[in-house]
C-alpha positions as a Markdown table, in Angstrom:
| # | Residue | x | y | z |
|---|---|---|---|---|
| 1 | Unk | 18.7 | -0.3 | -8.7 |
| 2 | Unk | 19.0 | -3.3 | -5.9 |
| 3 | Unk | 16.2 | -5.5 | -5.1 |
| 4 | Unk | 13.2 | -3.4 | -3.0 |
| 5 | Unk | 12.3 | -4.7 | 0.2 |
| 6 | Unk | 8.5 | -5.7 | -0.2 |
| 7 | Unk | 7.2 | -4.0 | 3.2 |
| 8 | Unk | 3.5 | -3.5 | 4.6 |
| 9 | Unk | 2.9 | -0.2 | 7.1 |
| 10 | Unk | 0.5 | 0.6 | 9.7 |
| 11 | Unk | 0.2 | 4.2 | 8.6 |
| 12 | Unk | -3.2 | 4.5 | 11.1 |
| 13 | Unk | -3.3 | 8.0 | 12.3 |
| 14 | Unk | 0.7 | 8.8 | 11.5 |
| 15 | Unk | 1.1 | 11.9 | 9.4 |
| 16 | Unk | 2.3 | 11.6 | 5.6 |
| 17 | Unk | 2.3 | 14.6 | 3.4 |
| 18 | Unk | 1.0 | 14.6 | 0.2 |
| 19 | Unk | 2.7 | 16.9 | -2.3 |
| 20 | Unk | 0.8 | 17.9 | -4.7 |
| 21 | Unk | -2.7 | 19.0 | -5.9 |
| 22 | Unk | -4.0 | 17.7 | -9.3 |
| 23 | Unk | -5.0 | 14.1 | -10.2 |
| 24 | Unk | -2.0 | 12.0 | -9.7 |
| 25 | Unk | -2.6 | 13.2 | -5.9 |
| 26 | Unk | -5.9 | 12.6 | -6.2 |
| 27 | Unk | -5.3 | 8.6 | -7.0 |
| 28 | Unk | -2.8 | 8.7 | -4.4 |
| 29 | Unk | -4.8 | 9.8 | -1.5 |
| 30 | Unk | -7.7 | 7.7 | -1.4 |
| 31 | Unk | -5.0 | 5.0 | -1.0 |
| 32 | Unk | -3.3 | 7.2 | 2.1 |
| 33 | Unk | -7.1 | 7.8 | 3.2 |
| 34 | Unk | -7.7 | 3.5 | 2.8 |
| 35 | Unk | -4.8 | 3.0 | 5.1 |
| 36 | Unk | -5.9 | 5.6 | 8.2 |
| 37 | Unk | -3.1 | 7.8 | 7.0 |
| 38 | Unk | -3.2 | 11.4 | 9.0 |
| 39 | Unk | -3.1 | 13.3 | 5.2 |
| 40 | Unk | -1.7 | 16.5 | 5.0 |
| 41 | Unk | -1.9 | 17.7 | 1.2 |
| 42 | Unk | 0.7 | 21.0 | 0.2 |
| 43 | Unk | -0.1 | 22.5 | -3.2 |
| 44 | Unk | -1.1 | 25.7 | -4.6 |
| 45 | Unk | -3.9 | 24.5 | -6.5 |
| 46 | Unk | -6.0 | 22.0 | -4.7 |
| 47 | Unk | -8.3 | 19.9 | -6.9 |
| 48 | Unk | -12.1 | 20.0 | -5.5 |
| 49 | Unk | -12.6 | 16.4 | -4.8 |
| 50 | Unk | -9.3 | 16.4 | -2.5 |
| 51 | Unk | -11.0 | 19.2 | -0.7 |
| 52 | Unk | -13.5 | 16.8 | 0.1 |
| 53 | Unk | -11.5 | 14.2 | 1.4 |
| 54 | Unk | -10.9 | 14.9 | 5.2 |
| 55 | Unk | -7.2 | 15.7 | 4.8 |
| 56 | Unk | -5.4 | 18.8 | 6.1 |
| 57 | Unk | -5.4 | 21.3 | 3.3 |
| 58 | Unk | -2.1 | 23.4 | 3.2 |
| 59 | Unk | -3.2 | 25.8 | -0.1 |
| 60 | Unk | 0.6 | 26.8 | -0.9 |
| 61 | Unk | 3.8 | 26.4 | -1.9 |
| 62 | Unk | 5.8 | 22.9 | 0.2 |
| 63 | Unk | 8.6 | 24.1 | 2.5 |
| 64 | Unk | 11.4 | 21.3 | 3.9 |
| 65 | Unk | 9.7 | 22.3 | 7.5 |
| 66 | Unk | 6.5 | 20.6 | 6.0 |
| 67 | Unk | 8.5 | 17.0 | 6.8 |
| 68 | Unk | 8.9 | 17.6 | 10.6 |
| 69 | Unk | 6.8 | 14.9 | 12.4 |
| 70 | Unk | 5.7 | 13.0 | 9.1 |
| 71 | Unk | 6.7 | 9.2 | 8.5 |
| 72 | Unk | 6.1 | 9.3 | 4.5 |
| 73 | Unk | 5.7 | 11.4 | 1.7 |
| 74 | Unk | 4.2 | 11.4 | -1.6 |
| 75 | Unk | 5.5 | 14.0 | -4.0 |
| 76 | Unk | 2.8 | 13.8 | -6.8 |
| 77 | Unk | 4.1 | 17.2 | -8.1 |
| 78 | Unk | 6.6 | 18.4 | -11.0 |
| 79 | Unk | 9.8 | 16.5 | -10.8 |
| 80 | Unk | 11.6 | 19.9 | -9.7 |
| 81 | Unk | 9.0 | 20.4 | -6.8 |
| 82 | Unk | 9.4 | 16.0 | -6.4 |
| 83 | Unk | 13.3 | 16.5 | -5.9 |
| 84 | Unk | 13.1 | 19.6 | -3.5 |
| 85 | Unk | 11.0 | 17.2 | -1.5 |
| 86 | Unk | 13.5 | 14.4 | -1.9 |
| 87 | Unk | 16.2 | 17.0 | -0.8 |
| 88 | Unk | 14.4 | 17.7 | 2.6 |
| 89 | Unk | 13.2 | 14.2 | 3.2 |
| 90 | Unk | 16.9 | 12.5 | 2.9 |
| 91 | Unk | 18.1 | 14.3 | 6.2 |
| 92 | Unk | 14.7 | 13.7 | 7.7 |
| 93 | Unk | 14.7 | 9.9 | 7.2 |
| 94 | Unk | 11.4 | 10.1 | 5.9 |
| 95 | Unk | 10.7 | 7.7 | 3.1 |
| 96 | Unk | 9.7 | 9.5 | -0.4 |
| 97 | Unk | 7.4 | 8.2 | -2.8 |
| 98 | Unk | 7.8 | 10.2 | -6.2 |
| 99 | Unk | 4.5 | 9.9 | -8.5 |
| 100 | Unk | 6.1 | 8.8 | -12.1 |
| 101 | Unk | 9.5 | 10.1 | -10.5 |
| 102 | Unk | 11.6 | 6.9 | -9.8 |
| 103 | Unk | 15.2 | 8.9 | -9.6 |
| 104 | Unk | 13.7 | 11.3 | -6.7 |
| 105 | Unk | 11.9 | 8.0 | -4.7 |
| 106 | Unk | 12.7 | 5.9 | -1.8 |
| 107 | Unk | 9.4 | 4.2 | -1.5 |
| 108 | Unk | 7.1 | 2.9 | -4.5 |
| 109 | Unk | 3.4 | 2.3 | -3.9 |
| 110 | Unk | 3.1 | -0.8 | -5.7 |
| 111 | Unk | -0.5 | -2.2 | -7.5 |
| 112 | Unk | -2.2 | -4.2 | -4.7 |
| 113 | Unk | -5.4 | -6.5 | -5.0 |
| 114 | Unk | -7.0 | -6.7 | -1.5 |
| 115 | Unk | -9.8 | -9.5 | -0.7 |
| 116 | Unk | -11.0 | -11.5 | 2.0 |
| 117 | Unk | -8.5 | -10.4 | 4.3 |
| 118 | Unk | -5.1 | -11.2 | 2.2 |
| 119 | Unk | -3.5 | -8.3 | 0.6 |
| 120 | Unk | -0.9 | -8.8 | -2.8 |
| 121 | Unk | 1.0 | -6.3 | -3.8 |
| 122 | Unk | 3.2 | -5.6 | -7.3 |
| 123 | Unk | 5.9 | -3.6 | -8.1 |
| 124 | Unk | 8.3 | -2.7 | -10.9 |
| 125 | Unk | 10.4 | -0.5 | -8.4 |
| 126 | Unk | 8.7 | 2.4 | -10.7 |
| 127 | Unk | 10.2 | 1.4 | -14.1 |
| 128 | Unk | 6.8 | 0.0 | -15.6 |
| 129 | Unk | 3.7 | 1.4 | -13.8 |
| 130 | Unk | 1.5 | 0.3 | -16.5 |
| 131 | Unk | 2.9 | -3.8 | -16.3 |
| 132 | Unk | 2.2 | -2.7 | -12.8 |
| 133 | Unk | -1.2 | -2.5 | -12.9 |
| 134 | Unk | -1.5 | -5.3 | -15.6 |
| 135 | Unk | 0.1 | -7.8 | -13.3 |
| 136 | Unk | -2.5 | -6.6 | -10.4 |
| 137 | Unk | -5.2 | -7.2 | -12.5 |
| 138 | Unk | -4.1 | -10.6 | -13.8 |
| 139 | Unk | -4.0 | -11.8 | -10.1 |
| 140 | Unk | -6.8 | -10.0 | -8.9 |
| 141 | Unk | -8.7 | -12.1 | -12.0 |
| 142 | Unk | -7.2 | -15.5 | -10.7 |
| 143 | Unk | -7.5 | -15.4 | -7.3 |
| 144 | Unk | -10.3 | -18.0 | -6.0 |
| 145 | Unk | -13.4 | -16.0 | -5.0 |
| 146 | Unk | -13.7 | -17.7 | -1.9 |
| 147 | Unk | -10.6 | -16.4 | -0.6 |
| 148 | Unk | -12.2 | -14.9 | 2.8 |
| 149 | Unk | -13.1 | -18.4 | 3.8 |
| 150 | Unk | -9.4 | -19.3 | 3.2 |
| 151 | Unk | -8.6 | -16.6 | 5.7 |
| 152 | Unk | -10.8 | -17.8 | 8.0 |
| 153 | Unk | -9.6 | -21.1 | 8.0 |
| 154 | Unk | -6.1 | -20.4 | 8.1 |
| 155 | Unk | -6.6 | -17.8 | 11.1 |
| 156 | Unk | -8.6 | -20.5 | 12.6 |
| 157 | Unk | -5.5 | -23.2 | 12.0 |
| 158 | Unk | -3.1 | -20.7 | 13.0 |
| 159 | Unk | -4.6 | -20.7 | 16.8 |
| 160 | Unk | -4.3 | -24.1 | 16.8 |
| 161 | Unk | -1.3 | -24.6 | 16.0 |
| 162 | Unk | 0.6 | -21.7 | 18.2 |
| 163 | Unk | -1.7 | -23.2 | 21.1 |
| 164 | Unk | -0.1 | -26.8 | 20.4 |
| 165 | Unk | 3.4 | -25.9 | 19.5 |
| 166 | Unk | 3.3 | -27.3 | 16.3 |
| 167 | Unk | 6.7 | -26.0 | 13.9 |
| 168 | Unk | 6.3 | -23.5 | 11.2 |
| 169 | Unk | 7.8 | -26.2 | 8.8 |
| 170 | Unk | 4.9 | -28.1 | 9.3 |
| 171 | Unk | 2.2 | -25.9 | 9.0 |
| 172 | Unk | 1.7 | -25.5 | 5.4 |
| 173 | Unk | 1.0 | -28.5 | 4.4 |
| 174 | Unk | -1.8 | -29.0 | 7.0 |
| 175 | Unk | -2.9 | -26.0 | 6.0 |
| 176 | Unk | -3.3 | -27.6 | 2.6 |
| 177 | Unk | -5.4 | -30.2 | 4.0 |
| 178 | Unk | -7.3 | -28.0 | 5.9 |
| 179 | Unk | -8.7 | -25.7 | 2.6 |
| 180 | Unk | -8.4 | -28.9 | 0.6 |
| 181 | Unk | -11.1 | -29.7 | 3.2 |
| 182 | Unk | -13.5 | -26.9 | 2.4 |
| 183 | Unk | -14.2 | -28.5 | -1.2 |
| 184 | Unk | -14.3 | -31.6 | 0.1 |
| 185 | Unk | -16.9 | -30.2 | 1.9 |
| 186 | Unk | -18.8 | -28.8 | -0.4 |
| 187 | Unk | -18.8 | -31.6 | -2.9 |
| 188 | Unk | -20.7 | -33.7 | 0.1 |
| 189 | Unk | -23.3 | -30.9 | -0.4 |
| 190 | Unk | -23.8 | -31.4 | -4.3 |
């Protein structure tokens, strides 16, 4: 497989279809939910916490015309049901993210680790979900715990430097010196 293009969305109130009823939908649609995702869910057994979820329930069998107006899908079904989706998705141009299904995807949600405003994101382009998740926790472990005030100072520096025309080339290294700062800081304190 060639390399993946790492690559955020703004799926906020765009429609992805979630194939698939059972648990492995389940995990994947509080992430769909998490991102403002319009969620429509097609299965014909719906488990009772999706029910609860706010998405569009579609309690049946997925048909191609499903895909019409969507800008993802995650199959989170049977690998026969996953490549049926995979089939009508390919003329569609709509991305396909196939739960434990690598041969029938074209998108791979990836373990992420969200805090303080920065988002990471891993991804064995679906080889190795489990390394997946081992990685995400690993960073999520070593990431300083202060990292919102990082944000904050970077967003803060950003302005700045926009407003005062200063190169990107130059920018990380004074944004070194500017969170190199906020300890400096607080060792004056101690």
């Amino acid at each position: 497989m060639p390399d993946l293009l790492p690559l955020f969305v703004n799926l906020t109130g765009r429609r992805v279809m979630l194939v698939g009823g059972g648990s492995v939908a389940r995990s994947k649609l509080s992430q769909l939910v998490a991102a403002g995702a319009d969620v429509v869910v097609v299965a014909p057994a719906v488990d009772p916490e999706i029910r609860t979820s706010g998405a569009a329930i579609c309690e049946r069998e997925f048909r191609s015309s499903d895909l019409d107006g969507a800008w993802l899908v995650v199959a989170a079904a049977t690998r026969e049901v996953n490549r049926t989706v995979a089939d009508a998705a390919r003329p569609r141009r709509v991305f396909v993210n196939a739960a434990d299904d690598p041969e029938n995807a074209s998108a791979f949600l990836s373990g992420v680790v969200r805090r303080g405003g920065v988002t990471i994101a891993v991804s064995t382009s679906g080889d190795a979900p489990a390394l997946t998740a081992l990685v995400r926790e690993a960073l999520d472990a070593v990431l300083p715990s202060d990292l919102a005030a990082w944000t904050d100072v970077a967003r803060e520096a950003r302005a700045g430097w926009r407003r005062d025309g200063v190169p990107m080339g130059e920018r990380r290294p004074l944004l070194l010196q500017a969170l190199n700062r906020l300890y400096d800081q607080e060792d004056a304190w101690r």
